[in-house]
C-alpha positions as a printed Julia matrix, in Angstrom:
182×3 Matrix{Float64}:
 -31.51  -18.74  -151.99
 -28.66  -21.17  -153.15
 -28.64  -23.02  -156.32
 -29.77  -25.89  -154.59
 -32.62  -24.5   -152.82
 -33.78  -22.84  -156.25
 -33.5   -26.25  -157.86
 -35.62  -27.88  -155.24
 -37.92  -25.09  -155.24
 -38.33  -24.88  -158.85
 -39.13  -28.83  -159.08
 -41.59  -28.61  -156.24
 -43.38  -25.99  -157.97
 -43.19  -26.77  -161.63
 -46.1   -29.86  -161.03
 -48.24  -27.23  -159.18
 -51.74  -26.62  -161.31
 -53.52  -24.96  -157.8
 -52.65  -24.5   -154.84
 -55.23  -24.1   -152.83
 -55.33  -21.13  -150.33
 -57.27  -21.13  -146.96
 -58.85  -19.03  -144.97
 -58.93  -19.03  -141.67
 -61.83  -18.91  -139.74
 -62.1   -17.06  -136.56
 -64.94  -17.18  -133.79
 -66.34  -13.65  -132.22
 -63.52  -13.7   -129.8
 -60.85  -14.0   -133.2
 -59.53  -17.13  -131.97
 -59.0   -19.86  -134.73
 -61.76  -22.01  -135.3
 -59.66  -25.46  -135.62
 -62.21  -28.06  -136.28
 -63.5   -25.58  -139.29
 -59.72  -25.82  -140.19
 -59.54  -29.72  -140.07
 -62.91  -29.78  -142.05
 -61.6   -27.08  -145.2
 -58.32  -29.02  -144.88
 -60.13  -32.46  -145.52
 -62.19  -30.99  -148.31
 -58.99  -29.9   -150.04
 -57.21  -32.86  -149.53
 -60.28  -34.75  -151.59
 -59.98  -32.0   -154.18
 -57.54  -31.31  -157.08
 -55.42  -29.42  -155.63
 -51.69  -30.0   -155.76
 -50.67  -28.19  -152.45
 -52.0   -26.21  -149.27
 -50.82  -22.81  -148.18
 -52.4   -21.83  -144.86
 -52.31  -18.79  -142.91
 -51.99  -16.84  -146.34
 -51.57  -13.15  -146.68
 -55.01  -12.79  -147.08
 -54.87  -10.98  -143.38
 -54.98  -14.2   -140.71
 -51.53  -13.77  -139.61
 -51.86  -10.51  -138.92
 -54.61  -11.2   -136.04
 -52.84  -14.38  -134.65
 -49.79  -14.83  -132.93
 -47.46  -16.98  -133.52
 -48.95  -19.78  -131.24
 -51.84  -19.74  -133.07
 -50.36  -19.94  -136.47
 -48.79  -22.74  -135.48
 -51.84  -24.64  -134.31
 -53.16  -23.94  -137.38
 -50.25  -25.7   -139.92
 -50.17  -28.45  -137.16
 -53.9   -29.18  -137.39
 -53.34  -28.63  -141.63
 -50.84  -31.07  -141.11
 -52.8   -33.58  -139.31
 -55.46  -33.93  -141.49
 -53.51  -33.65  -144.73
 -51.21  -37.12  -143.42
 -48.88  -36.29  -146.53
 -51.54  -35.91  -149.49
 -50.87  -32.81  -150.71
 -47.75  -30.73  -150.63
 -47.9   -28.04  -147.78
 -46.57  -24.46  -147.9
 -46.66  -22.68  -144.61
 -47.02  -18.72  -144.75
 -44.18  -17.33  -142.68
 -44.99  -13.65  -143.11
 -43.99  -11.43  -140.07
 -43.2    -8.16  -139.34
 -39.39   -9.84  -137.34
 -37.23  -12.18  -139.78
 -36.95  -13.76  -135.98
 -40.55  -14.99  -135.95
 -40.3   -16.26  -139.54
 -37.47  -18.63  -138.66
 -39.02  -19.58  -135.88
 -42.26  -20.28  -137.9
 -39.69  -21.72  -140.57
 -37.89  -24.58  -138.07
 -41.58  -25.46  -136.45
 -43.37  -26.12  -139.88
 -40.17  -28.06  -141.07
 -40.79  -30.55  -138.27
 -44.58  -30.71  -139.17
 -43.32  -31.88  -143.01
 -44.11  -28.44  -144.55
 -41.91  -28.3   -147.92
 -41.46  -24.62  -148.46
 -42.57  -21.23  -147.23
 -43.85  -18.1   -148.41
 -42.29  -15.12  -146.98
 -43.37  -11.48  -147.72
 -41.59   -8.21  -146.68
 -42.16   -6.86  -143.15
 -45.83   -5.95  -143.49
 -47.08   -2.57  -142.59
 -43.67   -0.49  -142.21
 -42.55    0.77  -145.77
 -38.94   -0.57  -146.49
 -35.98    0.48  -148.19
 -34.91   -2.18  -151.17
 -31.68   -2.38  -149.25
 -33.83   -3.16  -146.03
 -36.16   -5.91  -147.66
 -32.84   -7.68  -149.25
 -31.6    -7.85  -145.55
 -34.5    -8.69  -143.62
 -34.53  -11.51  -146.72
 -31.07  -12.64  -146.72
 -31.35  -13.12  -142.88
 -34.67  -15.53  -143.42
 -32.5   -17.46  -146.33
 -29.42  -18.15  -144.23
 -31.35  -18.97  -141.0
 -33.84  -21.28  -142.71
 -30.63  -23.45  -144.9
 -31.7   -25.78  -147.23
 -35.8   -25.16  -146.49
 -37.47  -23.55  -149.58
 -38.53  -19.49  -149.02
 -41.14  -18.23  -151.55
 -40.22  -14.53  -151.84
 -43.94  -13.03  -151.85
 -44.03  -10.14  -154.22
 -47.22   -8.06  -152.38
 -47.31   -4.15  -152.65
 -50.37   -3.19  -151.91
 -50.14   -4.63  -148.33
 -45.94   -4.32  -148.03
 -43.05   -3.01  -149.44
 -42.58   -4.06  -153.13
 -39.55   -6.48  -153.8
 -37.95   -4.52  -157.04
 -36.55   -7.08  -159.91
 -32.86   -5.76  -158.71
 -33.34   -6.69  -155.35
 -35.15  -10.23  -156.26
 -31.98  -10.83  -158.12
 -29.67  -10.44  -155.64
 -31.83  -12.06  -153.55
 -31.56  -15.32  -155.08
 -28.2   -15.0   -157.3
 -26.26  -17.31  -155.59
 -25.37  -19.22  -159.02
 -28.95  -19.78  -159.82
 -29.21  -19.93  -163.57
 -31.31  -16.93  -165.67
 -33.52  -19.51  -166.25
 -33.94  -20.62  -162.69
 -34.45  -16.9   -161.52
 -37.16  -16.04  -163.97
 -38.82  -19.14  -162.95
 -38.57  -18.24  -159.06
 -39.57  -14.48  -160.28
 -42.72  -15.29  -162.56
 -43.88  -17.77  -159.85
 -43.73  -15.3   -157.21
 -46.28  -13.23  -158.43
């Protein structure tokens, strides 16, 4: 994370009061019920919510693949027509899927993603910085949300968060992007 990106990260988020996290409903054969989607997303979009994060760590992207997580921040997308600021999820077990989550949401006017550790395999500290620092320089300019979520992945340690996102970020700028994260 460059100064620039924590900058434009920090601005995005400072205005944030909620942000409203879905949950994705899924029909007896676990596909994604879409037209559910569209009708939650409308809902929020009349609400007071500041922003939208779908496909959340609360366990969706764990049963869809990418395809489907995709049709689901489209159809977010779609209904939302620029009212509220979107946040995609990009959480994967391959930095590879995450960028390729990262460049498709970009397109769909997403401003930022959250990004947890690789879920399910515990991680060295060295490991999580890397699988990090490959999402950061593959995704540019595009805000990444480092999501601090132990119980369900690896842990990102202060130390690691830190180098993480030192690239002449400010203190200031760090414990913002820290505090926020949890």
């Amino acid at each position: 994370c460059s100064r620039k990106v924590c900058s434009r990260l920090m601005k995005l988020t400072k205005d944030f009061r909620m942000v409203a996290v879905t949950v994705t409903p899924f029909d007896s054969n676990e596909n994604a019920i879409i037209d559910e989607i569209k009708k939650q997303t409308e809902d929020i979009c009349n609400s007071e919510a500041d922003a939208i994060l779908p496909v959340a760590s609360t366990g969706d992207y764990v049963k869809m693949d990418l395809d489907e997580r995709l049709a689901v921040f489209s159809a977010v997308a779609e209904i939302n027509r620029g009212r509220k600021k979107l946040i995609a999820s990009a959480c994967d077990t391959s930095a590879t899927r995450v960028l390729k989550t990262i460049s498709a949401v970009k397109k769909m006017g997403y401003e930022a993603c959250l990004v947890c550790p690789p879920y399910y395999y515990p991680l060295s500290q060295d490991a999580v910085y890397d699988f990090f620092k490959t999402v950061c320089d593959g995704a540019g300019d595009f805000p990444v949300i480092g999501y601090h979520v132990p119980f369900f992945t690896t842990g990102i340690d202060i130390p690691t968060f830190e180098k993480t996102t030192i690239n002449e970020a400010t203190e200031e700028e760090l414990l913002y992007s820290w505090v926020n994260s949890l």
